[in-house]
N, C-alpha and C positions, 0 to 999 in steps of 0.2 A: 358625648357629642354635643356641641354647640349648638343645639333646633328648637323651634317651639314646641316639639313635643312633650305634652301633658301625660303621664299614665297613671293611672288607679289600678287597684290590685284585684284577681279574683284567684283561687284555689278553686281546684276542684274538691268536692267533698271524698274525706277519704280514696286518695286517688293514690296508686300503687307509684311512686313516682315520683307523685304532686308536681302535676302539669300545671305550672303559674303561667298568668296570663297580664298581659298589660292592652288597657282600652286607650290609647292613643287621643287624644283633644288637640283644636286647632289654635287652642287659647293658647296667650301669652304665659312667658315668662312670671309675668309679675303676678300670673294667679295659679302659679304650679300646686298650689294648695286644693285650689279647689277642683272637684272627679269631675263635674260634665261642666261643658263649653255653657251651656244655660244657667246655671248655677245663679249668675249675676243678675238673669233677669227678674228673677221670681220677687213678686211683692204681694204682699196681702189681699189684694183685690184679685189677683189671677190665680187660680188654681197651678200647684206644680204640674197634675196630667194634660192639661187644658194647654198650657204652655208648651209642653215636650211633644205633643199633637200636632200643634199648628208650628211647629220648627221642623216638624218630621215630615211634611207634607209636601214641601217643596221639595226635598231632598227624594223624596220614591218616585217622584219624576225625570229626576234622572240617573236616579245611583242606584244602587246596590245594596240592601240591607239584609247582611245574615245574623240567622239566629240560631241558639240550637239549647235546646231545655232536654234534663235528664240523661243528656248522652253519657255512654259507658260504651265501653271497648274491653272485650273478654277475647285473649288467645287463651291454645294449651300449651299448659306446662306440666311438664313430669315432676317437678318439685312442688308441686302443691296437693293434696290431702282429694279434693276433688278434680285432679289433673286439670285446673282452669288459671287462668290469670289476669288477674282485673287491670288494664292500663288507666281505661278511663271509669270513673262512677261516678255519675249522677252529675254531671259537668254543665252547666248553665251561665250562658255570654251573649256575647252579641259584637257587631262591628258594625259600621257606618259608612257611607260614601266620605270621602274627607279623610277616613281615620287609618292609622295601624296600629293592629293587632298581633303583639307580639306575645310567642306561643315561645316557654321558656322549660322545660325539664330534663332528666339525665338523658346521655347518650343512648341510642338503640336500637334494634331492628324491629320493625314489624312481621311477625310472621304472616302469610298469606292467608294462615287459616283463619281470619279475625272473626269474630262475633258483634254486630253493633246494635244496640237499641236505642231509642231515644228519637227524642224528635228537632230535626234538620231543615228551617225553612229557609225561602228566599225571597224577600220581599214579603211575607208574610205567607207565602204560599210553598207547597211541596211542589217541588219543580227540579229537572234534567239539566244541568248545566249546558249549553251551547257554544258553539264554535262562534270566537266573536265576542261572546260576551265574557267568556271567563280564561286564563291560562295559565298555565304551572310552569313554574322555575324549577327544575333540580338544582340539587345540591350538585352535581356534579357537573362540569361545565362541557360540553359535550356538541365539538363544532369540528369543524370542518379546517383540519389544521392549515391545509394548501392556501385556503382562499384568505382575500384579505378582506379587515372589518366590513369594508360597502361593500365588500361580492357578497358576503355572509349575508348580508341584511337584505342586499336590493334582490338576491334570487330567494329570500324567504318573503318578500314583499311581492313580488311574482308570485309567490305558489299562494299566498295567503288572501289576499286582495283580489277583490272581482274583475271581471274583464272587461267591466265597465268603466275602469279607471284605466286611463293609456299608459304608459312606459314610463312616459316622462312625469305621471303624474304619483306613479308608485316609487318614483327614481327621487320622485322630489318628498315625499313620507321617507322614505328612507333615511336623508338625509339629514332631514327636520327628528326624524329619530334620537340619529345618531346626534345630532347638536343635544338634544335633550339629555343623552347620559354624559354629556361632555366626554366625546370619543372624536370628536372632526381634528383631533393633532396626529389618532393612528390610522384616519381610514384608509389610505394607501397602504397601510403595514399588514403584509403575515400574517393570521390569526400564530401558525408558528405550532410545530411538535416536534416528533427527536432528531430529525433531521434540517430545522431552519428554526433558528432562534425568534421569535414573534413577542407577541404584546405580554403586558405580565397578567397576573394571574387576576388582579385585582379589574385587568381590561377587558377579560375574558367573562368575569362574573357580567360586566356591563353588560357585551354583548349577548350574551345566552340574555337579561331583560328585555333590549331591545328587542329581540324574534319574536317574542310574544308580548310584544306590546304593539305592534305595528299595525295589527287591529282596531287598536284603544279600546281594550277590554276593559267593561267594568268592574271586572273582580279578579283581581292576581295574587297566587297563591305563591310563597317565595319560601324554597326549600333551605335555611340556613346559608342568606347572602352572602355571611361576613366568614363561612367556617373557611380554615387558612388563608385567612388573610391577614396582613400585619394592622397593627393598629392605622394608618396612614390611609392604607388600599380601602377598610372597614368606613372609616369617616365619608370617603367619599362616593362609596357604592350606598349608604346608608342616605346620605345625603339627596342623591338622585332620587334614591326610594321617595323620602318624606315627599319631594316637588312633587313628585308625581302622583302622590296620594291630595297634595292640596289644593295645588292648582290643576290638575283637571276633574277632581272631584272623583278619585279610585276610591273602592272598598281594596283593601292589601292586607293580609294575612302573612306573619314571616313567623317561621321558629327562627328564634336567636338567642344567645347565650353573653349577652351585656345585659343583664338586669338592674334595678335601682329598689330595691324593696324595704322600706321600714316597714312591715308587716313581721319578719325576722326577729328585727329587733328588739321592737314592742314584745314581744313574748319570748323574751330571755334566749335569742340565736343571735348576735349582733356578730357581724364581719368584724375578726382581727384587723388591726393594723395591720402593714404590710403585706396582706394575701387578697388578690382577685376576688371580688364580690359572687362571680358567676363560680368559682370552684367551690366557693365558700358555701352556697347556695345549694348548688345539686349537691355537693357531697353532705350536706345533714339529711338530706330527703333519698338520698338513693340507697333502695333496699339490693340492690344486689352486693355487696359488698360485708351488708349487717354488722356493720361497725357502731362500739358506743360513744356517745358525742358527749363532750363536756357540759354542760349546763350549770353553770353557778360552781357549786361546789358538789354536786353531784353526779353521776351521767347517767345517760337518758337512753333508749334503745330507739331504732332508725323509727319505728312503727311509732309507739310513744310520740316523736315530734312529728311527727306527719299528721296525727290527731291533735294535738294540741293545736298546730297552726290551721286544721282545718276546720274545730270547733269555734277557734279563736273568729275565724272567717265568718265564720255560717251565722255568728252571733253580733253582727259588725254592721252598720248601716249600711255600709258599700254593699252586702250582700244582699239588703233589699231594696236598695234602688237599681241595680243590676235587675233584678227577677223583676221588680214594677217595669224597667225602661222595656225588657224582651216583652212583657206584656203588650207593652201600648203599641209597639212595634207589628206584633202581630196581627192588633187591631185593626193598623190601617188598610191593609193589603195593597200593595203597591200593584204597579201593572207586571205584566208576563213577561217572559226572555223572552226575545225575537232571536233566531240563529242568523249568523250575519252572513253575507254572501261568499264565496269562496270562486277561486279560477275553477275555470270548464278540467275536465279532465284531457282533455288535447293539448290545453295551454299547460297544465304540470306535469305532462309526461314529458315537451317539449323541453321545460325549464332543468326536469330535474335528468333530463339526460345529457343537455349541456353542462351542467353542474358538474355532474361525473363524471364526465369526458376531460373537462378541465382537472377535475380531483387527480384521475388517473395518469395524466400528461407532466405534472407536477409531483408525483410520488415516484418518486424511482425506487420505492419496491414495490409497489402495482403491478406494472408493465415491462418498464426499462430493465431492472435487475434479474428478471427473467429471460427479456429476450439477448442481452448479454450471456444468459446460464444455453438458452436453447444455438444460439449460433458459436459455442463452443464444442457443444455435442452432437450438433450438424458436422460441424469440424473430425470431430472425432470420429462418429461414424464414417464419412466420406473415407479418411486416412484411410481406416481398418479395414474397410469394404471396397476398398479402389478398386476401381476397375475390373467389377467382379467374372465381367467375362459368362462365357456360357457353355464352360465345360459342365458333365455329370456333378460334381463338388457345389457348383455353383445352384444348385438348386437348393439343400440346405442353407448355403449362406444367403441367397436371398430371402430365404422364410424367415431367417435367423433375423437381417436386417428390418426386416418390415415388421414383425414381430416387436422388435424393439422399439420402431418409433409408433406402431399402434398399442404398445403397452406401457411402457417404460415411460416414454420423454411424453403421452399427453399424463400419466403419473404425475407426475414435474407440478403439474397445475394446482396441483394443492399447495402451492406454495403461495397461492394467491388467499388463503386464509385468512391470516392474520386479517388484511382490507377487509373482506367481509364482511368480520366481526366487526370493526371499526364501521362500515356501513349498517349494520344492525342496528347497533348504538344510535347512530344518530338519526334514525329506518324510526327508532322505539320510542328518542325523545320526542321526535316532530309527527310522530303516529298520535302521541300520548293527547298531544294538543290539536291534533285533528288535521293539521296545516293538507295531508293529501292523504287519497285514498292507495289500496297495495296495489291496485292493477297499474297506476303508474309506477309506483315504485320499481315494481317485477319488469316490465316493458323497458321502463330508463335503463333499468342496469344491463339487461340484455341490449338493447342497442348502443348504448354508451362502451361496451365491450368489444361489440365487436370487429370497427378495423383495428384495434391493437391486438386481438386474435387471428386475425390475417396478415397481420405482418409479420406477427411471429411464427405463422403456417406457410408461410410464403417464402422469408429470404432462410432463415435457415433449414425450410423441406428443400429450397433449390440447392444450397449447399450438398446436403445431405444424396439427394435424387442424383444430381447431376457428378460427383464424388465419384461415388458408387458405381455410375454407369448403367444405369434401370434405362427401360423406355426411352429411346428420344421425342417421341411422339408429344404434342404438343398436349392435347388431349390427354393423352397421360398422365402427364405431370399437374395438369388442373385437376383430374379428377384426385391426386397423390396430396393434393395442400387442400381441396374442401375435403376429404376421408380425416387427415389430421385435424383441419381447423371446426370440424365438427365434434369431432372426437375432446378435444382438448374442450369446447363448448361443453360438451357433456359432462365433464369432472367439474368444470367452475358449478354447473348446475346443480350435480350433485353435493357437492360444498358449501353452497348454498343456503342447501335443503339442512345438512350437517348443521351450519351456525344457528338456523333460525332454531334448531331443537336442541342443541349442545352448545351455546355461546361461550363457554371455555375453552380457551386458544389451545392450550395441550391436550382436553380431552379430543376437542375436535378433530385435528389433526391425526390423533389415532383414530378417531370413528372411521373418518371416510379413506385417511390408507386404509384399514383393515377390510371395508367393504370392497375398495378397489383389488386389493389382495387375492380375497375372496374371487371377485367377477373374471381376474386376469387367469386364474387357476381353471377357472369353466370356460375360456376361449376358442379350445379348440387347438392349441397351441401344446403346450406343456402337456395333457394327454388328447388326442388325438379322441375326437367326439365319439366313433365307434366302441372306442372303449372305456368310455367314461360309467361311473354306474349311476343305474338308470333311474331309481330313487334320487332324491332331489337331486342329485348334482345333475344328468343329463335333464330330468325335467322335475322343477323348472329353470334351475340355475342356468341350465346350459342357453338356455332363449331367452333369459332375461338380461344375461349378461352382453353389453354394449360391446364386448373386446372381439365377437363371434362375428360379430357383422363388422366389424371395422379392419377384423381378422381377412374375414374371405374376400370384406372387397374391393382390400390391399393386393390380397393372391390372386385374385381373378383380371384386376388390372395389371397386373406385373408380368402373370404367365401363359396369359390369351396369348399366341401369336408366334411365341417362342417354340423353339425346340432344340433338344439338347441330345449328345451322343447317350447313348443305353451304355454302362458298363456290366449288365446283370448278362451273367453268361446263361446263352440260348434265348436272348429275344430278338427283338427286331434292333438294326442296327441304333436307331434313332427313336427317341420318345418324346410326345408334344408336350407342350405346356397345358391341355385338355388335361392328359392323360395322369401330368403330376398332379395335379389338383386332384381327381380322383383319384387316383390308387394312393399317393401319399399323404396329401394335407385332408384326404377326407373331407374335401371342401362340396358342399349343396351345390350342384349348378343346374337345378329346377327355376333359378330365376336368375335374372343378370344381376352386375354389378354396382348398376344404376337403381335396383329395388334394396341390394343392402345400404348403399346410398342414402336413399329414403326412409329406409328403417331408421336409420342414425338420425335424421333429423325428426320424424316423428318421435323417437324416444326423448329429442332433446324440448321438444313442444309438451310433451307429457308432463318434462323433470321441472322444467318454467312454472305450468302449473298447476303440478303439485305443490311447489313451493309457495305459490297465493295461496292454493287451500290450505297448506298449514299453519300458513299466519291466520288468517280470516279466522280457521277453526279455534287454535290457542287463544285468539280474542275473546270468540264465543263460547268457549268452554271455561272462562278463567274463572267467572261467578262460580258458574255450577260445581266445579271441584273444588273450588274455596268453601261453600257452601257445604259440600259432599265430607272432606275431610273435616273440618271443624265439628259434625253432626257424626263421624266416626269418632273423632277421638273422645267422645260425651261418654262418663262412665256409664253402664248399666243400671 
């Protein structure tokens, strides 16, 4: 790439890996030789520390200076002798307002159980990163496929941005953003997923920068800008990086896998001709594979060059001006993080439920391919149940029907999954970086859901209802679409609850059919409550499950009123719809139809927030089980 960027080399010592590092300078071309941007100044009369002091001073009034001495990073591993595995040891660097810092080694996961030691300062000081001042890019670009680049940016400039900047003034950042990453040719366009072709991939990395830069944090952490991208998309996502690193004066942290190292070659690894510098690179250093590398005329084993090149290092001037600059760096102590202001929580339950209202209105498997699915089998049922009439027959068929659409068709609603997960994802990225708190999150998606859950309770229950031949009663048939559109609430809820604990789309899917499975078999329905057995299945299953109360007071609304010929020989001619309720569906009528009503919706206020408590909690428990497991897996 074509930039003034300067880098000099640092290895970590014996690093299981060998995490190479580049320190970024704002110097010219014409002095790519020389490691710091000060270099030029130094003359006999001024001391080198004296010098690098008073250049550092201006800069900790408004940058960002990290350091980090001795860091190491231990996961377990089952293939090592003391089940541990060293990532990082004894790793000492530094980065600058101005500069980037690019973080170079093999492909690979972090496991969650990490171990870290070492010491991490900022500014000279141990300090909590803050909202505002610092933010993470993933690797994985993770947006909001419906909206287009300025919806994307000006409702994350709304959730992110204080209330003390107007509309027009968050609308105008936004903008001024988006100029910055050179994106004002897509901002009309699509972000785009499997269903509408949108920007490319290389537009996308853009935009996931832009969200978290709209701040103007002084510290951005960039999870591998350039991984799949072509050379072409790389130049100019890379590009945007450097500006933003020079001229507003960022500290920028990237792993990236374009290296430039004669550190290799000086000690007998030089890049063939014809092969990629970065494959050439990780592949001598990467111990997973324990392949022997040619060297000379000999070969070497993975371990063997990893010491060599990190003896080579630790013995090398570069390595002691590095360890002097983190010193003096330390010395200064720059000032504290201030945490930067953020929207009230009113204003981002506001934004992020229009957000989702729009997501949902433009995905047609959200909402649309559903209520297409449900006014089919409105259809359906209406056919099969026509005109049901109010002979003796017709009393199991109306159980039969109602049964169905308080079992079966709010069922249906886990079809609304897949979205979920997809709102998780981007719940997880913009969580990560603090952008809003869960009780909006939780709030938006429930009110953002719900008129397209009353549409779809409404035109195909009327189908359905009116089909059939149920109740004409007006009253009736509202209480028939909030029983359903509660009900059908209650499954999204539980599904929910499913993603935020099983984020895999096929496990998921089986979790919560199998609970709904479960709860529909405890209804009241399929065996009749009196005979249910009374260890867990009648209690507690029987009162836990939502299908008991959306069961009876379907029945209790449908067979109040009626009454049907007896064919049981020796009763009375005629039997009420009281009478079916108890003697056959075993239905409760200790309280009306308007308290299982209520039940159904306090259940649905419970499943809401349970779902904040188990994000909130998986938050708060993440340390301590990382912490918990790591200190298991410690041999004896």
């Amino acid at each position: 790439m074509d930039s003034p960027i300067n880098v000099s080399r640092s290895i970590s010592a014996k690093n299981d890996g060998l995490e190479v590092q580049s320190w970024a300078s704002s110097s010219s071309r014409s002095s790519k030789n020389k490691i710091f941007p000060f270099s030029t100044a130094l003359s006999s009369s001024v001391s080198r520390n004296d010098y690098v002091a008073s250049s550092l001073k201006s800069k900790f009034d408004n940058g960002i200076f990290l350091t980090w001495k001795d860091l190491s990073v231990v996961v377990p591993s089952g293939k090592k002798e003391n089940g541990k595995r060293a990532i990082l040891q004894e790793l000492t660097g530094y980065v600058e307002p101005g500069q980037i810092l690019a973080i170079m080694g093999p492909s690979g996961r972090l496991s969650a159980n990490t171990q870290q030691t070492g010491e991490i300062l900022i500014n000279g000081r141990k300090e909590m990163l803050a909202f505002g001042t610092s933010a993470y890019v993933t690797q994985e670009d993770i947006l909001m496929t419906t909206l287009t680049v300025m919806e994307a940016i000006y409702y994350s400039a709304q959730l992110q941005l204080p209330d003390s900047m107007s509309r027009s003034e968050k609308k105008e950042r936004a903008e001024m953003t988006i100029r910055e990453m050179g994106l004002q040719d897509a901002m009309d366009t699509r972000i785009g997923g499997w269903n509408v072709r949108g920007i490319s991939s290389g537009q996308k990395r853009r935009v996931s920068i832009c969200i978290e830069i709209l701040t103007r944090p002084k510290l951005l952490f960039l999870d591998e800008p350039t991984s799949g991208l072509d050379s072409a998309a790389s130049y100019h996502v890379m590009k945007r990086i450097v500006n933003l690193a020079r001229e507003d004066g960022r500290t920028v942290l990237a792993s990236i896998h374009q290296p430039n190292k004669q550190l290799f070659a000086s000690n007998g690894f030089p890049c063939p001709s014809l092969r990629n510098p970065s494959d050439h690179y990780l592949r001598i250093i990467n111990k997973d594979f324990e392949e022997n590398i040619e060297e000379g005329t000999g070969r070497t084993s993975t371990e063997e060059v990893i010491n060599i090149l990190v003896n080579s290092y630790k013995s090398s001037d570069t390595y002691k001006e590095v360890k002097e600059h983190v010193s003096i760096i330390c010395q200064q102590k720059g000032g504290t993080l201030e945490k930067g202001n953020q929207a009230s929580f009113i204003t981002q339950s506001l934004v992020l439920t229009k957000r989702s209202f729009v997501n949902m209105y433009r995905d047609l498997g959200y909402y649309w391919l559903r209520f297409v699915i449900y006014v089919a089998l409105g259809l359906c049922i209406g056919t099969i149940f026509h005109d049901i009439g109010s002979s003796y027959g017709s009393i199991q068929a109306r159980g039969s029907m109602l049964m169905f659409i308080a079992a079966f068709l709010t069922f249906m609603a886990i079809g609304g999954f897949p979205s979920f997960v997809e709102d998780m994802k981007i719940f997880g990225r913009e969580r990560l970086n603090g952008h809003y708190g869960v009780a909006s999150f939780v709030l938006s998606n429930s009110f953002s859901s719900t008129p397209y859950l009353l549409l779809i309770s409404l035109i195909p229950g009327a189908i359905a209802y009116y089909l059939t031949g149920l109740q004409k009663n007006i009253g009736h048939f509202l209480y028939f679409v909030l029983g359903l559109f509660v009900s059908m609430m209650l499954v999204e809820s539980l599904m929910m609850i499913v993603a935020s604990i099983v984020p895999d789309f096929l496990m998921g899917i089986i979790t919560g059919a199998g609970i709904q499975g479960i709860m529909m078999l405890n209804g009241g329905f399929f065996r009749l409550p009196n005979d249910l057995p009374k260890p867990v299945w009648k209690y507690p299953m029987y009162y836990i499950a939502f299908h008991r109360y959306a069961f009876q007071g379907f029945y209790k609304n449908e067979f109040e009123g009626l009454t049907f010929p007896n064919n049981q020989a020796g009763g009375p001619p005629t039997i009420t719809g009281k009478e079916v309720l108890t003697n056959i569906w075993q239905v409760d009528m200790g309280h009306t139809k308007w308290a299982d009503l209520a039940i159904l919706f306090g259940m649905l206020f419970f499943y809401r927030f349970l779902f904040w408590v188990i994000i909130k909690t998986t938050e708060n428990l993440k340390p301590i089980i990382r912490s918990f497991r790591f200190a298991s897996s410690e041999p004896s």
